[in-house]
KEMI-459205 format. One record per residue (C-alpha): residue number from 1; residue in one letter; x, y, z. Coordinates in Angstrom, 3 decimals. Layout:
BEGIN
<node seq="NUM" type="A" xx="X" yy="Y" zz="Z"/>
...
This chain:
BEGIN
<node seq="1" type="X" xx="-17.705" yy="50.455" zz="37.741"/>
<node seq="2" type="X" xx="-21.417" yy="50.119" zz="39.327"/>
<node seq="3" type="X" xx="-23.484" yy="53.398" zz="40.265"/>
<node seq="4" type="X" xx="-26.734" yy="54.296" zz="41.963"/>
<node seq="5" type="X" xx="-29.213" yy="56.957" zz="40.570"/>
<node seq="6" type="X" xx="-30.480" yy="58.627" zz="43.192"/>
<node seq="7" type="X" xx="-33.606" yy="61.541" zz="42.256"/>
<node seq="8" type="X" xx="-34.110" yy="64.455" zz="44.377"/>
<node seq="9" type="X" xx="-38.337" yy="63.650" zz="44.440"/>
<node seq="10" type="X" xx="-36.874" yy="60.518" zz="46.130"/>
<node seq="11" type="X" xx="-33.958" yy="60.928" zz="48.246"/>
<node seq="12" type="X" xx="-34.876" yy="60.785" zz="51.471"/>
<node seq="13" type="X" xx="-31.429" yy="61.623" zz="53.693"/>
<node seq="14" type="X" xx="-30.025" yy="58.324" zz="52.822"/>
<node seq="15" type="X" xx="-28.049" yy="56.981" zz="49.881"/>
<node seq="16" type="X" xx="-27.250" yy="53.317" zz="48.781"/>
<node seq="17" type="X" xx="-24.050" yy="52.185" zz="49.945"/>
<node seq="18" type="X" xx="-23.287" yy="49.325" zz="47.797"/>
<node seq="19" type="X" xx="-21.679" yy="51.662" zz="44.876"/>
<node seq="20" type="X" xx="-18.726" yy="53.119" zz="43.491"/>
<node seq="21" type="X" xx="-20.577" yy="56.350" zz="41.801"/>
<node seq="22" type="X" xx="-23.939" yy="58.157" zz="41.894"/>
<node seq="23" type="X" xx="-26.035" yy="59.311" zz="39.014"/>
<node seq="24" type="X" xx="-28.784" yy="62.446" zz="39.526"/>
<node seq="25" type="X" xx="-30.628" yy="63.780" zz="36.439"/>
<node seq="26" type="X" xx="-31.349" yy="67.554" zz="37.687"/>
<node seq="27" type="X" xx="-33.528" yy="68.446" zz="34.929"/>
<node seq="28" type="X" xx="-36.789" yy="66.598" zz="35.587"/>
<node seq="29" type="X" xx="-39.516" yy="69.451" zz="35.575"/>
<node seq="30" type="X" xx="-42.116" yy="67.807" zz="37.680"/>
<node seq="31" type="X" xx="-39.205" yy="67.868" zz="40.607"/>
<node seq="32" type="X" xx="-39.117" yy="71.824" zz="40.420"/>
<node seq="33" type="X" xx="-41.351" yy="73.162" zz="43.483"/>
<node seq="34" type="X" xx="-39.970" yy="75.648" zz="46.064"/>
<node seq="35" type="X" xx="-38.220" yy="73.055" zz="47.987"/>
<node seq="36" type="X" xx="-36.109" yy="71.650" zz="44.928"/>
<node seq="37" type="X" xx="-32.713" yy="73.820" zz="45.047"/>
<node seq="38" type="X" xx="-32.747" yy="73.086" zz="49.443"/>
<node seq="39" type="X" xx="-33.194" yy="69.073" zz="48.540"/>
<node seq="40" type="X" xx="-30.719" yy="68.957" zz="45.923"/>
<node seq="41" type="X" xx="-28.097" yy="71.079" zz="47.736"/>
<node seq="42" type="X" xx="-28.470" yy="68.342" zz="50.783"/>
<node seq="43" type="X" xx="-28.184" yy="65.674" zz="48.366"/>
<node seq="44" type="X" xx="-24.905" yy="66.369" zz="46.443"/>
<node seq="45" type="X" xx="-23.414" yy="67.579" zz="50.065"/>
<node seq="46" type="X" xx="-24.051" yy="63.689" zz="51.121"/>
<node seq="47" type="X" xx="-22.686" yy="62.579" zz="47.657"/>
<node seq="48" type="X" xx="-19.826" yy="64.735" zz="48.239"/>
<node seq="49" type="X" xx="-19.321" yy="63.314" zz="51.726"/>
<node seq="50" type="X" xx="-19.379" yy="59.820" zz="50.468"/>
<node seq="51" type="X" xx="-15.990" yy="60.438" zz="48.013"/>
<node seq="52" type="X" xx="-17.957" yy="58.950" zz="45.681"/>
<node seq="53" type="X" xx="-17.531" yy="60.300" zz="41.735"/>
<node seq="54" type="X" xx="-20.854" yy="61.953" zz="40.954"/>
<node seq="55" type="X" xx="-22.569" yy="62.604" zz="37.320"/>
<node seq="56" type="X" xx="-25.286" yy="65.157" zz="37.106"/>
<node seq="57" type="X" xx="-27.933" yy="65.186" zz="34.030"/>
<node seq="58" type="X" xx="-28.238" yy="68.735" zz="33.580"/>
<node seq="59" type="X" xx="-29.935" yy="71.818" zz="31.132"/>
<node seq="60" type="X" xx="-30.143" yy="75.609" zz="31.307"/>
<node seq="61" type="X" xx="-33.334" yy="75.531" zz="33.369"/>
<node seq="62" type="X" xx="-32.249" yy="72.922" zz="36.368"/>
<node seq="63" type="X" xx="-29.462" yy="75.709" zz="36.614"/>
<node seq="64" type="X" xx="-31.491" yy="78.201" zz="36.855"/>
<node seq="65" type="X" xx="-34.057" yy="76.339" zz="39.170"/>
<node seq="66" type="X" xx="-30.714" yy="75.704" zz="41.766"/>
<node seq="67" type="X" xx="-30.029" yy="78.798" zz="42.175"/>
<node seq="68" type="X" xx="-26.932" yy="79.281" zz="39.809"/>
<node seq="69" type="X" xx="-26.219" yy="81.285" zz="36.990"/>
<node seq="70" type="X" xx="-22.893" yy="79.810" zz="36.379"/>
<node seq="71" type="X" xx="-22.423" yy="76.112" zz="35.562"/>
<node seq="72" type="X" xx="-18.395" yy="76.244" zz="36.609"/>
<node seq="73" type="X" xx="-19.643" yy="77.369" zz="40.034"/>
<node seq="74" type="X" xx="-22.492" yy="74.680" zz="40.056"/>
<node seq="75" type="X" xx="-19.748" yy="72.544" zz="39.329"/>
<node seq="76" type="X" xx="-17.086" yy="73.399" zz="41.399"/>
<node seq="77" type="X" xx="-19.366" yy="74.152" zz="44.457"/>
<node seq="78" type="X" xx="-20.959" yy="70.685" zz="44.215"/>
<node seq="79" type="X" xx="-17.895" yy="68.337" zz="43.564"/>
<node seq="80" type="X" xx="-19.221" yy="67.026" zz="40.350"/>
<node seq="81" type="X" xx="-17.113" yy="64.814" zz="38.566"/>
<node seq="82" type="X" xx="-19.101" yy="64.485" zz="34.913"/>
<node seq="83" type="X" xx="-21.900" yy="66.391" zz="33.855"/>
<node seq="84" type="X" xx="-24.714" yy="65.101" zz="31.400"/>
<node seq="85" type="X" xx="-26.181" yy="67.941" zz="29.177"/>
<node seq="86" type="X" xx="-29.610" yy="67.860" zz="28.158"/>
<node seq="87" type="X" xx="-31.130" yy="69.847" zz="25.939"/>
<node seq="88" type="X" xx="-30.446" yy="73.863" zz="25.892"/>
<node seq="89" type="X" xx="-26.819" yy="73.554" zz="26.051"/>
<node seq="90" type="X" xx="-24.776" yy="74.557" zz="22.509"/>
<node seq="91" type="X" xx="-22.020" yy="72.828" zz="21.516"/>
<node seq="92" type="X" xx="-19.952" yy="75.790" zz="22.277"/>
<node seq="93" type="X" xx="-20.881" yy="75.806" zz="26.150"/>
<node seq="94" type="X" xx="-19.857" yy="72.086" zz="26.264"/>
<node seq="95" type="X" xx="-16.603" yy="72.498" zz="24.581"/>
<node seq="96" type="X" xx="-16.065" yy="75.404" zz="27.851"/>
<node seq="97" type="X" xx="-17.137" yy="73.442" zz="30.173"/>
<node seq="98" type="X" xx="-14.844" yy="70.352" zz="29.490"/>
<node seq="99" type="X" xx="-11.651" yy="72.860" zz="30.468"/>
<node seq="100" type="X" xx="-12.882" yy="72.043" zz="34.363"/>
<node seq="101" type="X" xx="-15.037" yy="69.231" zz="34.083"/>
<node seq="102" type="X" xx="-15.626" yy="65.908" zz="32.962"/>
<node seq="103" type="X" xx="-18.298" yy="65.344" zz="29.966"/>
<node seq="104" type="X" xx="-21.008" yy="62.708" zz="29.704"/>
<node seq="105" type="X" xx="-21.943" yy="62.122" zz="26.185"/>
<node seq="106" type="X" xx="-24.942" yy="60.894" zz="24.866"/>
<node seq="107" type="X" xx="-23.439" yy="57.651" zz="23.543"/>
<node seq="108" type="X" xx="-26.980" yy="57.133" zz="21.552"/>
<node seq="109" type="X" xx="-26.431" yy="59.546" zz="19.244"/>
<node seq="110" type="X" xx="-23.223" yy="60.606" zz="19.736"/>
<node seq="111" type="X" xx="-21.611" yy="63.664" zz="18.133"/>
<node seq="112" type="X" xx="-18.689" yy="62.478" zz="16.678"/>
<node seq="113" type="X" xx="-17.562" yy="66.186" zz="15.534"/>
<node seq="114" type="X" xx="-18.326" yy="67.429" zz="18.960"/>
<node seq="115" type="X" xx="-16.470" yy="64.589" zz="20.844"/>
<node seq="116" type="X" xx="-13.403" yy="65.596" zz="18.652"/>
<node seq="117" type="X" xx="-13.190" yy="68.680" zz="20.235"/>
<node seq="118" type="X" xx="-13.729" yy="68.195" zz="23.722"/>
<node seq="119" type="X" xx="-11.091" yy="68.691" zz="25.926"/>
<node seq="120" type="X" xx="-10.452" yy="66.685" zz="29.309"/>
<node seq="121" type="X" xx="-12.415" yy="63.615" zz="30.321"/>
<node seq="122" type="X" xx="-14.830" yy="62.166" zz="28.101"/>
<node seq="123" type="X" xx="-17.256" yy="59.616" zz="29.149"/>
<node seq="124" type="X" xx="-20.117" yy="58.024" zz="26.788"/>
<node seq="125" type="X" xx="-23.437" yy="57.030" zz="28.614"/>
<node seq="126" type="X" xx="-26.307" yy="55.575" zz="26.678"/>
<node seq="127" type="X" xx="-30.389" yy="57.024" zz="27.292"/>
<node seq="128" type="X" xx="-32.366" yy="54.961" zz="29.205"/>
<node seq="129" type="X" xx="-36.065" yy="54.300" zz="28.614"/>
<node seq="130" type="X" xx="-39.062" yy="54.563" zz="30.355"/>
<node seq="131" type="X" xx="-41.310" yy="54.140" zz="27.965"/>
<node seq="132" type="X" xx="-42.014" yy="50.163" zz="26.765"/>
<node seq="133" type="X" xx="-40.568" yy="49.280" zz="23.628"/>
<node seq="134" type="X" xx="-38.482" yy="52.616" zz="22.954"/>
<node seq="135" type="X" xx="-35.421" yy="51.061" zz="24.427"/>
<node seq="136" type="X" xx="-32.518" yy="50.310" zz="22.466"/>
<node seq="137" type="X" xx="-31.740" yy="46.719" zz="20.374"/>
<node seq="138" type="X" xx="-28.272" yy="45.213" zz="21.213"/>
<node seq="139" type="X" xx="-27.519" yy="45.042" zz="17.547"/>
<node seq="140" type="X" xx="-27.375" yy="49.325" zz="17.343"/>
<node seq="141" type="X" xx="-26.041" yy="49.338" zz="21.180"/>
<node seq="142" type="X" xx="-22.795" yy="46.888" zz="19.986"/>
<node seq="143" type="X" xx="-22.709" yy="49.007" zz="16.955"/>
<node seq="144" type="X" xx="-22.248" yy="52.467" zz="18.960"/>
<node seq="145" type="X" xx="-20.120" yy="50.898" zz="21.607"/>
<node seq="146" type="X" xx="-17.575" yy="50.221" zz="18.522"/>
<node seq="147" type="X" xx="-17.398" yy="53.649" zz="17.209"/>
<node seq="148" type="X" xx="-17.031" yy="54.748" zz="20.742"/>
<node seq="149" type="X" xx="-14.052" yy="52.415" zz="22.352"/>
<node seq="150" type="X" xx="-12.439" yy="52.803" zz="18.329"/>
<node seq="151" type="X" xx="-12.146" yy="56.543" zz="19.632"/>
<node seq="152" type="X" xx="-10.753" yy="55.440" zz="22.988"/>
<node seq="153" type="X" xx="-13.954" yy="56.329" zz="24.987"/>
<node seq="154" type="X" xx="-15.415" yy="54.557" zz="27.966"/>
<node seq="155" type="X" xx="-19.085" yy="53.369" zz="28.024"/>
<node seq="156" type="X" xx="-22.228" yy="53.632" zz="30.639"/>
<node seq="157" type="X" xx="-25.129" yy="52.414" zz="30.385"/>
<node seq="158" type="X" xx="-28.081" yy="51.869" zz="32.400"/>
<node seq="159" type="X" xx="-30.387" yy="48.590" zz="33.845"/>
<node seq="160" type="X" xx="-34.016" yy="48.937" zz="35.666"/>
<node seq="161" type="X" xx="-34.280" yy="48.329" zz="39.199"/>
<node seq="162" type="X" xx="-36.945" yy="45.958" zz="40.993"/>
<node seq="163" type="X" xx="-37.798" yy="48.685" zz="43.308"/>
<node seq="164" type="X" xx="-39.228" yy="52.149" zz="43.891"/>
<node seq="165" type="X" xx="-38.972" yy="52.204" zz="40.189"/>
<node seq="166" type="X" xx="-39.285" yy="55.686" zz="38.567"/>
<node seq="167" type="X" xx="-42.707" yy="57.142" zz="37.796"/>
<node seq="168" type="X" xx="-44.651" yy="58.353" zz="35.971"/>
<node seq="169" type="X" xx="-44.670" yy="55.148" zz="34.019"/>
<node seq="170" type="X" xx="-43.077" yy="52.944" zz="36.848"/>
<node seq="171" type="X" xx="-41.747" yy="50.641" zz="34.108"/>
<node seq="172" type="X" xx="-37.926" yy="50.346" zz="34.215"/>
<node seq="173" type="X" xx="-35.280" yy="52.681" zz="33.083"/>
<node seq="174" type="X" xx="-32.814" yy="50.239" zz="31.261"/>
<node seq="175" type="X" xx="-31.240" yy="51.253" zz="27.772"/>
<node seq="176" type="X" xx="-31.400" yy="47.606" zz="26.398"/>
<node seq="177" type="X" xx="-35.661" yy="47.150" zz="25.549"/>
<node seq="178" type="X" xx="-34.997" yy="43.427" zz="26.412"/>
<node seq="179" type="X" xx="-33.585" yy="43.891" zz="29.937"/>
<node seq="180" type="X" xx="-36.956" yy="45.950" zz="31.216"/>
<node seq="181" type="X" xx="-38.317" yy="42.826" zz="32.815"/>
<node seq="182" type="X" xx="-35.060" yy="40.733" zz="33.405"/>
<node seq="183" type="X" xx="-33.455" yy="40.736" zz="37.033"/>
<node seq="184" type="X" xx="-31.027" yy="43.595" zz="37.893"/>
<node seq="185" type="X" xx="-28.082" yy="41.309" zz="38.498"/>
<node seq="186" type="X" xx="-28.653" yy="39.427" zz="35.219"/>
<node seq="187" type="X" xx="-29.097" yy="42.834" zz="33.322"/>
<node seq="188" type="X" xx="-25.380" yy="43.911" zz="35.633"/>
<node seq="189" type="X" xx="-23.805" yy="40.714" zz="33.809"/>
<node seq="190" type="X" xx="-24.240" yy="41.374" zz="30.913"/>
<node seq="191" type="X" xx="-23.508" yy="44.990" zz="30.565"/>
<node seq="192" type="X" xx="-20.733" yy="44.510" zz="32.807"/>
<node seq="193" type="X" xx="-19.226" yy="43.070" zz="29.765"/>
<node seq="194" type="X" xx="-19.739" yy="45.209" zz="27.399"/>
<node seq="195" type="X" xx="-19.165" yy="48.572" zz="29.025"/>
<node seq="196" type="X" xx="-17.253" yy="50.382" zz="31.907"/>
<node seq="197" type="X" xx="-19.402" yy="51.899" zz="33.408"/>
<node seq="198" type="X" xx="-23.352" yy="49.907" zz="34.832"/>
<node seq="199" type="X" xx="-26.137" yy="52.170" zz="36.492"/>
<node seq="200" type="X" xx="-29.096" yy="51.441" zz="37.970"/>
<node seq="201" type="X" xx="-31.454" yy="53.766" zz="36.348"/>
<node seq="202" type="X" xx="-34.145" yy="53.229" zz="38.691"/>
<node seq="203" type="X" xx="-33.780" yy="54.309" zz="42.623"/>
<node seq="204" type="X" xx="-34.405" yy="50.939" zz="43.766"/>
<node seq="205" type="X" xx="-33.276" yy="47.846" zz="43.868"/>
<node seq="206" type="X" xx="-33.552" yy="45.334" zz="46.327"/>
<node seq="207" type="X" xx="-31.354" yy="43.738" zz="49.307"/>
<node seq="208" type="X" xx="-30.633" yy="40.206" zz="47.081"/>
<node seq="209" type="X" xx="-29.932" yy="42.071" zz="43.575"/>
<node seq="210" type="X" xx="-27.733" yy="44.649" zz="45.179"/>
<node seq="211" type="X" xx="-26.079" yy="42.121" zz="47.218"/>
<node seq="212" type="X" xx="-25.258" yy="39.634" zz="44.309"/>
<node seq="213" type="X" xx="-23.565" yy="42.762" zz="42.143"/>
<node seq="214" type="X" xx="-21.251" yy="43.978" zz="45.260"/>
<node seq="215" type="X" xx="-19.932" yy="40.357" zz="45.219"/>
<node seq="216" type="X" xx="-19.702" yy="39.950" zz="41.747"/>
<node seq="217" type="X" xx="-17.724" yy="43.736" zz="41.844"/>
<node seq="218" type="X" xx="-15.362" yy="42.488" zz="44.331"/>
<node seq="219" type="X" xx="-14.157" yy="39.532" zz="42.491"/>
<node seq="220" type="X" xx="-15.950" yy="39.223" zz="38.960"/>
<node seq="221" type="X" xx="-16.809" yy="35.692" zz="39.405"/>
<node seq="222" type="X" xx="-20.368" yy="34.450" zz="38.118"/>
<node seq="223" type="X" xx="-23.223" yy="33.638" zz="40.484"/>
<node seq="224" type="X" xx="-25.427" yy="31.136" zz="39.426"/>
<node seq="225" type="X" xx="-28.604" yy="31.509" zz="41.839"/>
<node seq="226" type="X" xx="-30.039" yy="27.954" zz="42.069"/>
<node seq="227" type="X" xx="-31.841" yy="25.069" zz="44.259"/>
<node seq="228" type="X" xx="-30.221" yy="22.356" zz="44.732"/>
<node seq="229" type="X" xx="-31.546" yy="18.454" zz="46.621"/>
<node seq="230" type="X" xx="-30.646" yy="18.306" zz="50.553"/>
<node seq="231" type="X" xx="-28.396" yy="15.949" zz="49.883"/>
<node seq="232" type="X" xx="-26.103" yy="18.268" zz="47.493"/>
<node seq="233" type="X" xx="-26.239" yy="21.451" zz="49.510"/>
<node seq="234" type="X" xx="-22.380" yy="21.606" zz="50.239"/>
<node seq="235" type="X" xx="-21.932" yy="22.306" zz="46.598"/>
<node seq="236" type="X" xx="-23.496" yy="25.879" zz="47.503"/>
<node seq="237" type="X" xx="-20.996" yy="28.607" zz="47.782"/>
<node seq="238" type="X" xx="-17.944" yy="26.453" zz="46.158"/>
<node seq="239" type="X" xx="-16.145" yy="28.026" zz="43.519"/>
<node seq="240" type="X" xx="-16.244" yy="25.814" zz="40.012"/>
<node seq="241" type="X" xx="-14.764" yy="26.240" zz="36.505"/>
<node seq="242" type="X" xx="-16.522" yy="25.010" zz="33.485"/>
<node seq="243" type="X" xx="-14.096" yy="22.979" zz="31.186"/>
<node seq="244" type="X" xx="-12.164" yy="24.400" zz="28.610"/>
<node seq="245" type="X" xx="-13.581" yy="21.633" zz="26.455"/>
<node seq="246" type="X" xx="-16.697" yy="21.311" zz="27.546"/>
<node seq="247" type="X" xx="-19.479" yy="21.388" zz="24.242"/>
<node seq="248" type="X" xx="-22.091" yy="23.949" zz="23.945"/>
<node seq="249" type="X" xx="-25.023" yy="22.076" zz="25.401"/>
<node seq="250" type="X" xx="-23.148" yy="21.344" zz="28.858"/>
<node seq="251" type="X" xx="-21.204" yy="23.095" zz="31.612"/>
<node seq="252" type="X" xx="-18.860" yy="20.163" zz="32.976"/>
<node seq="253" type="X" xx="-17.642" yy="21.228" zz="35.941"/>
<node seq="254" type="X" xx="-13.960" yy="20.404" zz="36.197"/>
<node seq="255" type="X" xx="-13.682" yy="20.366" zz="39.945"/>
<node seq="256" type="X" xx="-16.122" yy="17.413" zz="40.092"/>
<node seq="257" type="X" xx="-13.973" yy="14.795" zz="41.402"/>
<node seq="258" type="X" xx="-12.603" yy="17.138" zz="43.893"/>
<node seq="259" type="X" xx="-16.008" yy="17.742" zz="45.247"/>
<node seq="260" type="X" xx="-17.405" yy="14.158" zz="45.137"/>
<node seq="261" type="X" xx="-16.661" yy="11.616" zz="48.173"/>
<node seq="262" type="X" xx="-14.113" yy="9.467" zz="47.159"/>
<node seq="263" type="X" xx="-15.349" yy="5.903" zz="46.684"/>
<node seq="264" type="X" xx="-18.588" yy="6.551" zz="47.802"/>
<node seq="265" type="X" xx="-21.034" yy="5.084" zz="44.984"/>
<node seq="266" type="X" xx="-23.703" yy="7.220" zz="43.598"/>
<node seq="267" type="X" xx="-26.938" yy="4.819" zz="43.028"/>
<node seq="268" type="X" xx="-29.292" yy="5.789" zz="40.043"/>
<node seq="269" type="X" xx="-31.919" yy="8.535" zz="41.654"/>
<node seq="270" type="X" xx="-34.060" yy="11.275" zz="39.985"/>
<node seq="271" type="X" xx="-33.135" yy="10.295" zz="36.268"/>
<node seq="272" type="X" xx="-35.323" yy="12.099" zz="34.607"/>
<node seq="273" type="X" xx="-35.450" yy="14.578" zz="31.630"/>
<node seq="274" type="X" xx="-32.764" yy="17.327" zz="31.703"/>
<node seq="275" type="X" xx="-34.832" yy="20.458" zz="30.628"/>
<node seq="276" type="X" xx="-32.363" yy="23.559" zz="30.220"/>
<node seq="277" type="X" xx="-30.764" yy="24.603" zz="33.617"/>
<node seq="278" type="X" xx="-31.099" yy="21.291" zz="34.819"/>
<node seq="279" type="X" xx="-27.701" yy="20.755" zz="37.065"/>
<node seq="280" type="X" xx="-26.796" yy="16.567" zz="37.327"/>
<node seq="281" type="X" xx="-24.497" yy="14.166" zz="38.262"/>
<node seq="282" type="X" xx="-22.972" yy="11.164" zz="36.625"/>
<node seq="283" type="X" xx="-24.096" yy="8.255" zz="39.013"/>
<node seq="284" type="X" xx="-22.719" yy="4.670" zz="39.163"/>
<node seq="285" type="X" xx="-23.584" yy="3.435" zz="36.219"/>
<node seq="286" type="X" xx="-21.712" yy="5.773" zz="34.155"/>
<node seq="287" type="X" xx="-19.017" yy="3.814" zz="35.857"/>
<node seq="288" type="X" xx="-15.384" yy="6.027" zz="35.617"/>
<node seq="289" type="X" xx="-17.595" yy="9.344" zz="35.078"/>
<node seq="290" type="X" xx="-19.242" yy="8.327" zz="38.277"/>
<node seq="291" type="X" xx="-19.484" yy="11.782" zz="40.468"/>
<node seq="292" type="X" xx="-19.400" yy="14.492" zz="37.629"/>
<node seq="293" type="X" xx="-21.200" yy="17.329" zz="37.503"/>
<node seq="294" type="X" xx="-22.610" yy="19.282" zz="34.859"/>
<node seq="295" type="X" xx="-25.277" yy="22.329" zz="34.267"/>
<node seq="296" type="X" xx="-27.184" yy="21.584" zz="30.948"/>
<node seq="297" type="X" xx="-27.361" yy="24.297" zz="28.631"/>
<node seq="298" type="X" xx="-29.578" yy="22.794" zz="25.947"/>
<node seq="299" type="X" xx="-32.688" yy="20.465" zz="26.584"/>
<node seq="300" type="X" xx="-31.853" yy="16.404" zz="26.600"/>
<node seq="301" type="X" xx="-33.603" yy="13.283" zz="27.501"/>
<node seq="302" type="X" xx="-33.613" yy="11.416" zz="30.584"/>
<node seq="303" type="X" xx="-30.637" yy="8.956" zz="30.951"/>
<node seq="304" type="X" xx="-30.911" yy="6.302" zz="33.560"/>
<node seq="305" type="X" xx="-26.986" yy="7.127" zz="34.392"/>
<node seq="306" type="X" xx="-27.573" yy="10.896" zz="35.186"/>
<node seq="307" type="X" xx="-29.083" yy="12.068" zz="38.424"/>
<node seq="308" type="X" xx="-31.066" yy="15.261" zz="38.463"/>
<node seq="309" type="X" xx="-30.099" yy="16.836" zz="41.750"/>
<node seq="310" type="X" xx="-30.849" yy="20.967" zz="41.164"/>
<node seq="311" type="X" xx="-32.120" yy="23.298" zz="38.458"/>
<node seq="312" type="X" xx="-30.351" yy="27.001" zz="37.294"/>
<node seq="313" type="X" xx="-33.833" yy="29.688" zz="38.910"/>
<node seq="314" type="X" xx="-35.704" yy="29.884" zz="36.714"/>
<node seq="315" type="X" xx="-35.245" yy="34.641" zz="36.887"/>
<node seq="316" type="X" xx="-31.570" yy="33.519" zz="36.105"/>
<node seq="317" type="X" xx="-31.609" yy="31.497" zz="33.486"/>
<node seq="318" type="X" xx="-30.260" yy="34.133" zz="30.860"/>
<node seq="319" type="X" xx="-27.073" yy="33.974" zz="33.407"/>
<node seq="320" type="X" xx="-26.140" yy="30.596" zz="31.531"/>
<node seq="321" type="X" xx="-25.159" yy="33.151" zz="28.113"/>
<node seq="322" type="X" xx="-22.520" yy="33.757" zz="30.314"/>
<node seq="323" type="X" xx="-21.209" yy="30.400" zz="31.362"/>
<node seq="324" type="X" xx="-18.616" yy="29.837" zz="28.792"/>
<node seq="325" type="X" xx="-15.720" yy="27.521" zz="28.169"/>
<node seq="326" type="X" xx="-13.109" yy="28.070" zz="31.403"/>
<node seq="327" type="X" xx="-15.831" yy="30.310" zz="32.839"/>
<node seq="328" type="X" xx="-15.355" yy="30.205" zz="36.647"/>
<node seq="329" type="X" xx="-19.017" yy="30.407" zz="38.617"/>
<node seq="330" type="X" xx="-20.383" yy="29.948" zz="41.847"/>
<node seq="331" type="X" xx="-23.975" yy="28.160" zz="42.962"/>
<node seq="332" type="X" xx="-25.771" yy="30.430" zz="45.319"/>
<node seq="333" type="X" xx="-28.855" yy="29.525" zz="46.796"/>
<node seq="334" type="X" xx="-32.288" yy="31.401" zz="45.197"/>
């Protein structure tokens, strides 16, 4: 599942669209001024209105700063689905409040005594990190995940936006350190395979990231955002398969043949070196292999038989992790 933070210093009567759940952390103290409980109330109303699940980060003092004394009322008032504690709540209180509610967990530094005791629905969502170099390594995020799904407990976690990112630092909000700088969409594939549930921690992202996730979300296929020659731009937008035996250093595309006109020959053009992400085809003096196409996934020389005709961009490169054997992708123009 893919959700949208959305802040009350930053919502502005509108909400992103392209989503199936919406994350608000209630319990950021700079956001407290007189018109916090009016702006938050309109917020989850519109949430509400969407049918869209909704998690709330919350503590003692956001409560308080709502105008509620009473979390189950908060709750129940505001049609919230899971909600995050932060700091101030005891162990106790949570254990209460998962008899009418659904419970984020720090997955982090989760409490495996505490999780043991909870009683409806449990979800596990990872910090993210504003500050540079604080975010998590993959090696401690893999090794948390496995405790966690051992236990039978879905996963969140979060990637930075590439807009209207979050002050005060304005740096990204992922939970992986090495995603702050990546692409949205390329941080979305890879989380999308390793947990349930992929936020954008940051309030923004823009028109061509969130557009490339909703596709992906409708039908889980790989995009492969690319530029390809003139003469090899009807191989945008074509669904392709990468071989089940294709080697590590290439993606051969297995629907070559179907894609390349029949008997026409390919003459020797552009044969130069194939750098990583290079995409080619097999021209005529490969003779039978004349026509296929492959995306190189490991640096090799020029070959006067291979035509360069398009390169992987260069923001999407990572993307090629993903491009395993019997992988299904799509080109997309950058």
């Amino acid at each position: 599942m893919f959700g949208r933070a959305v802040y009350v210093s930053q919502f502005d009567g509108r909400l992103p669209e392209q989503c199936d759940f919406y994350f608000t952390s209630l319990h950021i103290a700079e956001e407290f001024d007189e018109e916090f409980a009016e702006k938050a109330g309109n917020m989850l109303r519109l949430m509400k209105a969407q049918g869209k699940k909704i998690i709330a980060d919350m503590s003692p003092r956001a409560l308080k700063a709502l105008g509620y004394d009473d979390l189950r009322t908060f709750v129940e008032e505001n049609g919230i689905d899971y909600i995050r504690f932060d700091f101030g709540f005891d162990s106790e209180e949570i254990i209460r409040a998962s008899e009418y509610c659904g419970i984020a967990i720090n997955a982090s530094t989760v409490d495996v005594e505490l999780v043991e005791r909870l009683k409806g629905k449990v979800l596990a969502i990872h910090n993210f990190y504003p500050r540079p170099e604080t975010g998590l390594d993959i090696g401690y995020f893999r090794q948390k995940n496995e405790e966690l799904r051992r236990r039978g407990i879905q996963i969140g976690a979060y990637i930075a936006g590439d807009e209207n990112k979050r002050g005060p630092l304005h740096e990204g909000l992922p939970t992986l350190e090495f995603h702050r700088h990546l692409k949205p969409y390329v941080q979305y594939e890879m989380l999308r395979r390793e947990t349930d549930y992929v936020i954008v921690g940051d309030g923004g992202l823009s028109e061509r990231e969130a557009e490339l996730i909703s596709v992906v979300e409708r039908d889980g296929i790989l995009r492969l955002p690319c530029r390809l020659d003139a003469e090899h731009e009807y191989l945008y937008d074509r669904k392709f398969t990468n071989r089940p035996d294709s080697p590590e250093w290439l993606c051969r595309v297995m629907e070559s043949r179907q894609y390349a006109t029949f008997g026409k020959k390919i003459a020797p053009d552009n044969c130069v070196e194939r750098t990583f992400g290079s995409i080619t085809v097999d021209n005529e003096k490969y003779l039978r292999y004349s026509g296929e196409i492959q995306i190189v996934k490991m640096n090799l020389p020029s070959d006067e038989r291979v035509n360069v005709i398009g390169r992987i961009s260069e923001d999407y490169l990572f993307l090629l992790r993903h491009l395993r054997r019997g992988t299904e992708f799509i080109l997309v123009e950058e």
